[in-house]
Backbone as CSV, one residue per row, in Angstrom:
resi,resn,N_x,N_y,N_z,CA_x,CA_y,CA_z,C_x,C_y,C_z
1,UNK,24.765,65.084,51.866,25.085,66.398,52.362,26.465,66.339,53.008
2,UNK,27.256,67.427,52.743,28.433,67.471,53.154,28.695,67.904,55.388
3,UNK,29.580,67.058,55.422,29.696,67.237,56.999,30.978,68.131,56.665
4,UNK,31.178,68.987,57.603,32.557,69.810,58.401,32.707,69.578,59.790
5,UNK,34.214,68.962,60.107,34.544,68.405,61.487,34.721,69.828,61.728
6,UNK,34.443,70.263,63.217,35.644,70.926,64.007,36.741,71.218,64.133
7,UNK,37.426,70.143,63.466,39.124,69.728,62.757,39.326,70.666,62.277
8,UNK,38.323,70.401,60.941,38.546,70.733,59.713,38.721,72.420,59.683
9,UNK,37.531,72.861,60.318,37.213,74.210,60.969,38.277,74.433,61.105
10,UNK,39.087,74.109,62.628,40.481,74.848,63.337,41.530,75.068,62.098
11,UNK,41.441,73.515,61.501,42.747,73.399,60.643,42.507,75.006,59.008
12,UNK,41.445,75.169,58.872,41.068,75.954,58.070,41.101,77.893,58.299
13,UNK,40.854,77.599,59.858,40.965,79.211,60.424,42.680,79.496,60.666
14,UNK,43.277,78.122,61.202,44.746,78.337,61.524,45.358,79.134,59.628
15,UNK,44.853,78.354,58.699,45.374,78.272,57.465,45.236,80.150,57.082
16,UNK,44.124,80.816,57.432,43.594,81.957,57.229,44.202,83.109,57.931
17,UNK,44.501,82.521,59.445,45.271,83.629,60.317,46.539,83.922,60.548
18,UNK,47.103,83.420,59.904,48.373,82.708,60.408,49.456,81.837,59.602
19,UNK,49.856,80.526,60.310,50.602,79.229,59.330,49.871,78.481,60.055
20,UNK,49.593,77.243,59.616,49.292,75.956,59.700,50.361,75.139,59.349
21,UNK,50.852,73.763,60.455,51.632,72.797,59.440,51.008,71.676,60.850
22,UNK,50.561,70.932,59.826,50.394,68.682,60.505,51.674,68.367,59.998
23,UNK,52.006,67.413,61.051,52.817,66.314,60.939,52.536,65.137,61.827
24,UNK,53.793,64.470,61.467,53.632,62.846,62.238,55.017,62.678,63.432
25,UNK,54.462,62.595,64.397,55.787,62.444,65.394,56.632,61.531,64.913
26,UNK,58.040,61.628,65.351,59.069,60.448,64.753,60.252,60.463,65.026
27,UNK,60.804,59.610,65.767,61.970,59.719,66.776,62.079,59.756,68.296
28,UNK,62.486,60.858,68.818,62.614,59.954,70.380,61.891,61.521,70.465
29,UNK,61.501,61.008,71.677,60.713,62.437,72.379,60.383,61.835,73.707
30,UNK,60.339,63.550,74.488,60.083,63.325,76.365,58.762,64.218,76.384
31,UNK,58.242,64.774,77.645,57.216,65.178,77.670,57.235,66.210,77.251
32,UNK,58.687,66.666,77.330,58.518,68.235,76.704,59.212,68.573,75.539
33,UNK,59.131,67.523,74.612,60.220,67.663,73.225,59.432,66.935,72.323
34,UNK,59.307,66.860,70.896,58.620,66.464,70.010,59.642,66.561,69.063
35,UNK,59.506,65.383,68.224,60.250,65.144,67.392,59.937,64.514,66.035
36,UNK,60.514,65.334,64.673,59.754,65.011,63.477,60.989,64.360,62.863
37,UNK,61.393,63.543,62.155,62.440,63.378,61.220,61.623,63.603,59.738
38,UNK,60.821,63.719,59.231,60.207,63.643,58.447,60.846,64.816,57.274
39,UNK,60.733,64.706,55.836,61.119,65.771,55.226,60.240,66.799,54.941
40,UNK,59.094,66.633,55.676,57.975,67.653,56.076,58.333,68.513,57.493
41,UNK,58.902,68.170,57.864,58.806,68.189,59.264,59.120,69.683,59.964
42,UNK,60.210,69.357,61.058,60.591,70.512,61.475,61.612,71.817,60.705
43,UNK,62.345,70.831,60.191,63.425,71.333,58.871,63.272,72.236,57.625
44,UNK,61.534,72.238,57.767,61.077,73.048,56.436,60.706,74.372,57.458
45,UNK,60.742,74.363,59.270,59.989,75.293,59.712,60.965,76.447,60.099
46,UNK,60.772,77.395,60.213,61.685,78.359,60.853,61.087,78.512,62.186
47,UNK,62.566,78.367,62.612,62.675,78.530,64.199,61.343,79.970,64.745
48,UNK,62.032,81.584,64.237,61.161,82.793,64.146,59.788,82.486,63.912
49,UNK,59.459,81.742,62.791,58.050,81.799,62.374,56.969,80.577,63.565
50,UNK,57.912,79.852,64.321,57.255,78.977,65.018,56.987,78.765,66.400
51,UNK,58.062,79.404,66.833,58.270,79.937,68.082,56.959,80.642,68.823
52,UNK,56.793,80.578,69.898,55.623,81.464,70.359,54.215,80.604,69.895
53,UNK,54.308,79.893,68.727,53.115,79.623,68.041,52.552,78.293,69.283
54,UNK,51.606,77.782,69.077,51.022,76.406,69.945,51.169,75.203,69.031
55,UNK,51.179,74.072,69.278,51.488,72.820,69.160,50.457,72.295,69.725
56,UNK,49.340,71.198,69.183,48.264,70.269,69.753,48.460,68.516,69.118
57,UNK,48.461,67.546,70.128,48.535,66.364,69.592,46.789,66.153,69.540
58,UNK,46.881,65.842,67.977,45.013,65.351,67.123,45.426,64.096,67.408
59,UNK,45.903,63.856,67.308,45.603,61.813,67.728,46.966,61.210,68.329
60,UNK,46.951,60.337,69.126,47.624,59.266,69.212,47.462,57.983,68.870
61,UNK,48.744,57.052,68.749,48.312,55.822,68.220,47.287,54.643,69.358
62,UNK,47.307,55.185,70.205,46.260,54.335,71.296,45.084,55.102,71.693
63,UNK,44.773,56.416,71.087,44.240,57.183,71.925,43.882,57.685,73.512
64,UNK,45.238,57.442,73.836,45.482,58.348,75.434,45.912,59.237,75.305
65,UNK,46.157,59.780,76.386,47.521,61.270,76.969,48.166,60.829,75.977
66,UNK,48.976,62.264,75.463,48.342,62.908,75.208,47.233,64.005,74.362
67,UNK,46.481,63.023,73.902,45.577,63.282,72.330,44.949,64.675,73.052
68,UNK,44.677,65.526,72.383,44.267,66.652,72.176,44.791,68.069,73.162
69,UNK,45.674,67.785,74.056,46.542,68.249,74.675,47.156,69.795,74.163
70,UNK,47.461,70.799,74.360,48.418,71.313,73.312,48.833,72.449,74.284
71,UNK,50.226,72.879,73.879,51.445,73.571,74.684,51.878,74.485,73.193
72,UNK,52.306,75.739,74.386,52.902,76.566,73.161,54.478,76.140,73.210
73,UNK,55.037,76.487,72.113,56.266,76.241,71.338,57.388,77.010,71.980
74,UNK,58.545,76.851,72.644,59.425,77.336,73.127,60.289,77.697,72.473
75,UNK,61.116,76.393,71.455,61.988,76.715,70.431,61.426,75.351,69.640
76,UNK,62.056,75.555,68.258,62.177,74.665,66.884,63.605,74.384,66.848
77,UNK,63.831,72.898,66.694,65.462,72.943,66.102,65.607,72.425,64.501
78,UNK,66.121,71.411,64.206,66.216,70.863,62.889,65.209,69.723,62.357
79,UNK,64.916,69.388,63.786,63.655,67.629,64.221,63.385,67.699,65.162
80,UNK,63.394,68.894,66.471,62.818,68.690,67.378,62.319,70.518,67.580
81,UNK,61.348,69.867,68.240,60.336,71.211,68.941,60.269,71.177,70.777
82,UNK,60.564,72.205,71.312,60.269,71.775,73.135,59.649,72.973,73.129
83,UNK,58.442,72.345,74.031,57.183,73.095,74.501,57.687,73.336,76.035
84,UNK,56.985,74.886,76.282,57.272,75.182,77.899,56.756,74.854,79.262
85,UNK,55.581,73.772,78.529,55.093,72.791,79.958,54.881,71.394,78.978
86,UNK,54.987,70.610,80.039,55.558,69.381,79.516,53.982,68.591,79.500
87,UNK,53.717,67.947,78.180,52.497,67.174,78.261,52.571,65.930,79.792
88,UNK,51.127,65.593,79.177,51.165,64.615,80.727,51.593,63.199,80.462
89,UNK,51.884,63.118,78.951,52.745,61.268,78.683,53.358,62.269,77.471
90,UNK,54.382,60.979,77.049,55.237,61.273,76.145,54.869,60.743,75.189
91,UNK,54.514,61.840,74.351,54.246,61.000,72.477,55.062,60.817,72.242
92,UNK,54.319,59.513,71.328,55.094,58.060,70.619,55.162,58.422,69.029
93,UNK,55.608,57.806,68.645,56.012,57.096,66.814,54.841,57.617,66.513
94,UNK,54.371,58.416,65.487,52.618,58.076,64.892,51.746,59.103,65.100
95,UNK,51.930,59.672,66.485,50.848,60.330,67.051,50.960,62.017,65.960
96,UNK,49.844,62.329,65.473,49.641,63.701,64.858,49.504,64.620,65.106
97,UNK,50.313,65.939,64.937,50.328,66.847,65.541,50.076,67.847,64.769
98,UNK,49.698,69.614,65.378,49.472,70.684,64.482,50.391,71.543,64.991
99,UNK,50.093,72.448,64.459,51.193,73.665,64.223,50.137,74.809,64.803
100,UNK,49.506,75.702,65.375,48.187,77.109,65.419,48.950,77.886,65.487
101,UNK,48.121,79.231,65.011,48.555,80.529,65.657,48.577,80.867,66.804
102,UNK,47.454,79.975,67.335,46.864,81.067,68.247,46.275,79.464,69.041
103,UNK,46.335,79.633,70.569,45.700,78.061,71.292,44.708,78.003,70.576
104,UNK,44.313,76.732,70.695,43.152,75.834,70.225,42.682,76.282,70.819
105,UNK,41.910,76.289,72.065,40.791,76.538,72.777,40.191,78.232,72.061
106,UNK,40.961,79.289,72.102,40.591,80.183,71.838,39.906,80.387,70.247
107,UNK,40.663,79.472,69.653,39.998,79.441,67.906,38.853,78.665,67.912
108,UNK,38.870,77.743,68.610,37.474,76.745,68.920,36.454,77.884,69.409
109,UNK,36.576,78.376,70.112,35.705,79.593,70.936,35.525,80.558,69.128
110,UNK,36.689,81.081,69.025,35.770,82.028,67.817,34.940,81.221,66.666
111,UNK,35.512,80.086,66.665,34.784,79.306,65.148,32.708,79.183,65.729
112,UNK,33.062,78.902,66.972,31.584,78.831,68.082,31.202,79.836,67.720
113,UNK,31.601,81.004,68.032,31.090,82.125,67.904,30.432,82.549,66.557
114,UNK,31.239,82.680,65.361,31.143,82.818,64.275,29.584,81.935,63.941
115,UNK,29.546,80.704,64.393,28.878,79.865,63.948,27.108,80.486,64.290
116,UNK,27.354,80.243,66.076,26.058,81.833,66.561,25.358,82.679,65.775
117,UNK,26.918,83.308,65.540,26.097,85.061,64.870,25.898,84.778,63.338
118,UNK,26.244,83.777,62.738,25.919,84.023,61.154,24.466,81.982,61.396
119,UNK,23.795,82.217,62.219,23.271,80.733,62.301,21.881,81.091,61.557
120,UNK,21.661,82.636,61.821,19.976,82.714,60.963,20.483,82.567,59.531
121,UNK,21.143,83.252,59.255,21.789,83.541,57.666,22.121,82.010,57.163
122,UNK,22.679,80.995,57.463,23.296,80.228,56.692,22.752,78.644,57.146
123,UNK,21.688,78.406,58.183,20.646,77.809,58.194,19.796,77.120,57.156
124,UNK,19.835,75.782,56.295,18.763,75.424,55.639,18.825,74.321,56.420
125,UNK,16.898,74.537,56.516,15.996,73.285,56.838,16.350,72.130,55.951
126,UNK,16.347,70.904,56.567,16.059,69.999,55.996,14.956,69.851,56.034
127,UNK,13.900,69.667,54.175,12.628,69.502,54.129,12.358,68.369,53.366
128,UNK,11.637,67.092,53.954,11.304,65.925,52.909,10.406,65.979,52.210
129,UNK,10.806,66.065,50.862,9.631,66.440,49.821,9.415,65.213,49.103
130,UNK,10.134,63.962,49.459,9.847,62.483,48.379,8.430,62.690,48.514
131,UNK,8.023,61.907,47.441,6.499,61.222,46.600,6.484,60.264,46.975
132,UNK,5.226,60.394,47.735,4.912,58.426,48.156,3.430,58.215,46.932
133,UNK,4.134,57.325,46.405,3.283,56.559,44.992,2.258,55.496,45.581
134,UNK,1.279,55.397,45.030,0.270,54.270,45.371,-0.163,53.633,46.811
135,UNK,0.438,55.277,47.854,-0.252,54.680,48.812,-1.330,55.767,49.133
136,UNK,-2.528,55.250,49.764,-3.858,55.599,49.627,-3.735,56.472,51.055
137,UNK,-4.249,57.422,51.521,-4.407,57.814,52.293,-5.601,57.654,53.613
């Protein structure tokens, strides 16, 4: 049976409402600057379209500060992004980041929600129906 992370969820509602973009940090960065060199990166983003939007670090390479953290977007430059409050450590080399419309917390809250009101509707039991052979009752 198929699992769906929470991830997967956010990363799927961001994709629906909005833009979505992951990347991989890379280059120098402070608490309040993020930095992509990547040819994915910041360079494909427009400044307009990103601005305002939120920024969340999904992982770091040690898993500390600051993994799941996320600040909205102040400006975009060519490889760097600065957020208007400064995380509580400075991501490193590696650590993965998203792009939302809209904070995490609040899309986490509607995906919850959603999940609630459609839970009678889309509900199947797991029912074990195996055959037990040759044993006697």
């Amino acid at each position: 049976m198929a699992t769906t992370t929470l991830n997967t969820l956010l990363e799927r509602l961001a994709r629906n409402t909005g833009s979505y973009h992951k990347g991989i940090a890379s280059g120098t960065h402070s608490t309040t600057t993020l930095e992509d060199n990547s040819p994915d990166g910041f360079n494909s983003r427009s400044d307009k379209r990103t601005a305002g939007k939120w920024t969340r670090i999904i992982t770091t390479t040690d898993a500390a500060a600051p993994q799941g953290e996320a600040r909205k977007i102040a400006s975009i430059s060519t490889t760097t992004e600065t957020v208007d409050t400064a995380f509580s450590a400075v991501p490193t080399n590696g650590d993965v980041y998203e792009h939302l419309p809209y904070h995490p917390d609040d899309m986490i809250d509607a995906i919850h929600e959603a999940l609630r009101q459609s839970f009678p509707d889309i509900y199947v039991p797991l029912i074990d129906e195996t055959l037990k052979v040759d044993e006697l009752l």
